[in-house]
C-alpha positions, -999 to 999 in steps of 0.1 A, spaced: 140 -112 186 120 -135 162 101 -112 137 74 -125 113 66 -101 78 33 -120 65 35 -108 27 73 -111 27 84 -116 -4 61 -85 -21 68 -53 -23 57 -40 8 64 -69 31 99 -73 14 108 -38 19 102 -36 57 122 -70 59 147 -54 47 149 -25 67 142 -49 103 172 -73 96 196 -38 84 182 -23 124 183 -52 139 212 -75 127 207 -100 152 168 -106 145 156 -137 129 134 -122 100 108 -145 87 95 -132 52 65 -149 51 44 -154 11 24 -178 -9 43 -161 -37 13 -161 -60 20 -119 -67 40 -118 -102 73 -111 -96 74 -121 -59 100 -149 -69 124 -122 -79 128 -110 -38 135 -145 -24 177 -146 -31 173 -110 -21 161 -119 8 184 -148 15 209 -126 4 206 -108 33 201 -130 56 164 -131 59 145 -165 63 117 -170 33 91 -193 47 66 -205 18 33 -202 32 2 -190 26 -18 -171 51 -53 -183 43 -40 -218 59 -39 -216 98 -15 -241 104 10 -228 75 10 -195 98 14 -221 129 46 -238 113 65 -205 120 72 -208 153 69 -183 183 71 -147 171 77 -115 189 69 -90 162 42 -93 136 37 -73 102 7 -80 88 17 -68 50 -1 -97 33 -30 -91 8 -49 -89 -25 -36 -54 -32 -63 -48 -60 -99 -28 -50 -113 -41 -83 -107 -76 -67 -144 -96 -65 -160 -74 -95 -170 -97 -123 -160 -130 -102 -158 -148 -68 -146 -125 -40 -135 -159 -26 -99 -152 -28 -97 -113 -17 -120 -126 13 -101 -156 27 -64 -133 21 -75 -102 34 -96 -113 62 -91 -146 73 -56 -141 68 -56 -114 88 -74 -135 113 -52 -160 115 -16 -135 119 -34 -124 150 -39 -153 165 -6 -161 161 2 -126 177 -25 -139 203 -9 -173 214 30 -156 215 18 -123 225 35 -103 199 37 -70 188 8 -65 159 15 -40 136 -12 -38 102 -13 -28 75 -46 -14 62 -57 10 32 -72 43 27 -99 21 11 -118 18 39 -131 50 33 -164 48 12 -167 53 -23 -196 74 -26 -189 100 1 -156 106 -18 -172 111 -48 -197 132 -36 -166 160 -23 -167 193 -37 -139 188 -60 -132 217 -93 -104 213 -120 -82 231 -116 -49 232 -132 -42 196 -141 -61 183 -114 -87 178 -91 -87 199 -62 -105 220 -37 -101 259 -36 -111 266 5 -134 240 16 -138 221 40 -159 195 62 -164 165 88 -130 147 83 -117 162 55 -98 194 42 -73 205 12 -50 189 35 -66 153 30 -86 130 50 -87 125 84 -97 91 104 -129 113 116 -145 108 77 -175 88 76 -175 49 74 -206 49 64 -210 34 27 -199 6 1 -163 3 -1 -155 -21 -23 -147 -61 -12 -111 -52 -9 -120 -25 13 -148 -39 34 -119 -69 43 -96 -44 50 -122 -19 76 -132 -59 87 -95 -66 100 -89 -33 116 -124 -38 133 -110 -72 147 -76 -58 158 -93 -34 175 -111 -61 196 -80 -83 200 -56 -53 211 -89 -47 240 -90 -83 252 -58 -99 250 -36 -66 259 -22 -70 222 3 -45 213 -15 -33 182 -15 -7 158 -34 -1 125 -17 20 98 -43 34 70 -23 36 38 -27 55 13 -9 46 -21 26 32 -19 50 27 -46 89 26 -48 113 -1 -63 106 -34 -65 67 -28 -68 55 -47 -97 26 -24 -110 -3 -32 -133 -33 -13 -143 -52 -20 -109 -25 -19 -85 9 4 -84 3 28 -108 34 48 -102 57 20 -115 29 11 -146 32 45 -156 71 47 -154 73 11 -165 55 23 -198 75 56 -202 109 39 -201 101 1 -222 71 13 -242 35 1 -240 2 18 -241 -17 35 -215 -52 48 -206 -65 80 -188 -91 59 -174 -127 70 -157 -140 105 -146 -139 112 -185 -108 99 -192 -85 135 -187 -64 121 -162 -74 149 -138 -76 121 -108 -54 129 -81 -38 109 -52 -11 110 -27 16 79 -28 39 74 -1 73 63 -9 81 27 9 108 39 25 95 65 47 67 38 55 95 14 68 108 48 88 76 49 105 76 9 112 111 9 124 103 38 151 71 16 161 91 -15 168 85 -21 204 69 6 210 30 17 221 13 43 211 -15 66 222 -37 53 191 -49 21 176 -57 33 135 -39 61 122 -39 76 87 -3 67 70 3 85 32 19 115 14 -6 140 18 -12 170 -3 25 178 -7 31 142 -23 -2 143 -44 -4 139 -80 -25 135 -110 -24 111 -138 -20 140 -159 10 154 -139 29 121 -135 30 113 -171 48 147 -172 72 141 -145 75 105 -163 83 124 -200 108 138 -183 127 109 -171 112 77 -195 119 101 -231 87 87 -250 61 107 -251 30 81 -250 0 88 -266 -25 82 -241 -52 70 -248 -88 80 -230 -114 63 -213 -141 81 -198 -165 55 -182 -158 55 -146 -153 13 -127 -171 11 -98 -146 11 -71 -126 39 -87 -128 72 -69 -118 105 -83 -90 122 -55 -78 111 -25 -48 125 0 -39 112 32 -41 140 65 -15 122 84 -19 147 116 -26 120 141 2 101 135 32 134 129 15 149 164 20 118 182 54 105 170 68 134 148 68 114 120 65 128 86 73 120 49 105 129 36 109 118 1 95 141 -25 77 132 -55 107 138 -78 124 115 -52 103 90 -58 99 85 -95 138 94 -92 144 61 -79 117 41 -97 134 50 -130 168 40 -116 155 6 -107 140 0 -137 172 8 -157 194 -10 -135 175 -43 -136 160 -39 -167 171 -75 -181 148 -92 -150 121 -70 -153 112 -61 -192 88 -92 -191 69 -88 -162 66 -44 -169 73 -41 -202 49 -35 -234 31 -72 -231 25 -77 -196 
């Protein structure tokens, strides 16, 4: 079995390399990346390490993707991770990674008819309607009390929420390529599956202010730094649900040659693994020792929204699959990475970068 991880050396795609090549010994695992991500370099003797092949390639580039060879298995995990991507300046680059890319692993997945397995984002969900959710403080966060509508619940989002609306550049690429794996899977018999996640974070993740903000705000806690409660009036009352990577690579490794009922399911936390800004820089008190003085921002981007949780129904009814690492398990492990390989990291997390 010849498996291909596009994104392979971040810290998505590196993380379900790893887990293929510990499932399958015997695979060839191509991690696939044009290592431009910060910090990227760091995976590549992990990777070897392990005896995963790291391909330098970038997946705008057709014949880059070409060069790998026949495949059985694709991850699509490549991407500009960052919904502010495009504001301010060309959307060139988020457009030709996120989409063309994306083209380009599935016709690859086309011409060796291999599994397809992508990776989308919760971002495909517009801005506006999100905004416009009856959400209350309450507590240290925002939250509903009993409501509920079309696609949405206490419980999160469901895939029956409304597309209609601006989603960002980063997430108009994203809804593209799930549109077009849609219509691959229907006329080429593609094995294809499209997982909507919601945030992410675990080791390895190099977080900044626009991307990972579990490991910024850990990061921060433990080496010092500064941070902001930014937009919604800067009280940090923004809520989200992250998923740890690992229980995403559960979910990947139970999909591996399999087909399932579905082609886009919803893939995060959900309510139980939600937190606020507010709450996390408790939980990361308790584990960092500083106690940051945060500052506040209340002028909302444009591409920021203020709650989101992941209703991951579809996808527990139909495979039994659910989360199992809490929170605390989480930031638990984050903190231990971050103190273990504190010499490699400190300049790429710590209080200048």
């Amino acid at each position: 079995m010849r498996v291909l991880v596009t994104g392979g050396a971040g810290f998505v795609g590196s993380n379900v390399a790893f887990r293929i090549k510990r499932v399958f010994p015997e695979a060839t695992v191509i991690a696939f990346d044009n290592l431009k991500r910060r910090g990227s370099e760091l995976s590549i003797p992990r990777l070897q390490e392990k005896g995963i092949v790291f391909y330098h390639g970038d997946i705008r580039v057709a014949t880059d993707v070409e060069g790998v060879g026949p495949v059985d298995i694709i991850v699509e995990a490549s991407a500009e991770p960052s919904v502010h991507a495009g504001y301010g300046e060309s959307p060139a680059y988020v457009v030709q990674t996120n989409l063309v890319g994306t083209i380009n692993a599935l016709e690859h997945a086309r011409k060796h008819q291999a599994q397809f397995i992508f990776l989308s984002s919760s971002r495909v969900y517009p801005i506006d309607p999100i905004r416009n959710l009856p959400l209350e403080i309450i507590g240290s966060r925002m939250d509903f009390s009993t409501q509920k509508g079309q696609g949405w619940s206490k419980a999160g989002v469901t895939e029956k929420f409304t597309l209609e609306g601006h989603r960002s550049i980063y997430g108009a690429t994203k809804l593209s390529s799930e549109l077009l794996t849609l219509e691959y899977k229907q006329m080429y018999g593609l094995n294809a599956v499209v997982y909507r996640c919601g945030c992410l974070a675990g080791p390895w993740q190099m977080g900044k202010v626009d991307q990972g903000f579990t490991v910024l705000w850990a990061s921060r806690h433990l080496y010092g730094g500064s941070l902001s409660y930014m937009g919604f009036g800067g009280k940090g009352l923004q809520v989200r649900d992250i998923l740890h990577v690992d229980d995403l690579c559960d979910l990947i490794e139970y999909q591996i040659g399999k087909r399932l009922q579905h082609t886009i399911y919803n893939v995060g936390g959900g309510y139980g693994c939600s937190v606020s800004l507010l709450e996390a820089t408790r939980i990361c008190m308790e584990r960092g020792g500083k106690d940051l003085q945060i500052g506040s921002i209340p002028e909302t981007r444009d591409a920021d929204i203020p709650w989101f949780v992941t209703d991951s129904s579809r996808i527990t009814a139909e495979t039994g699959w659910t989360p199992q690492r809490s929170i605390e398990d989480l930031f638990d492990d984050v903190f231990d990475w971050l103190r273990e390989y504190r010499t490699q990291l400190f300049g790429l997390l710590g209080p200048k970068s």
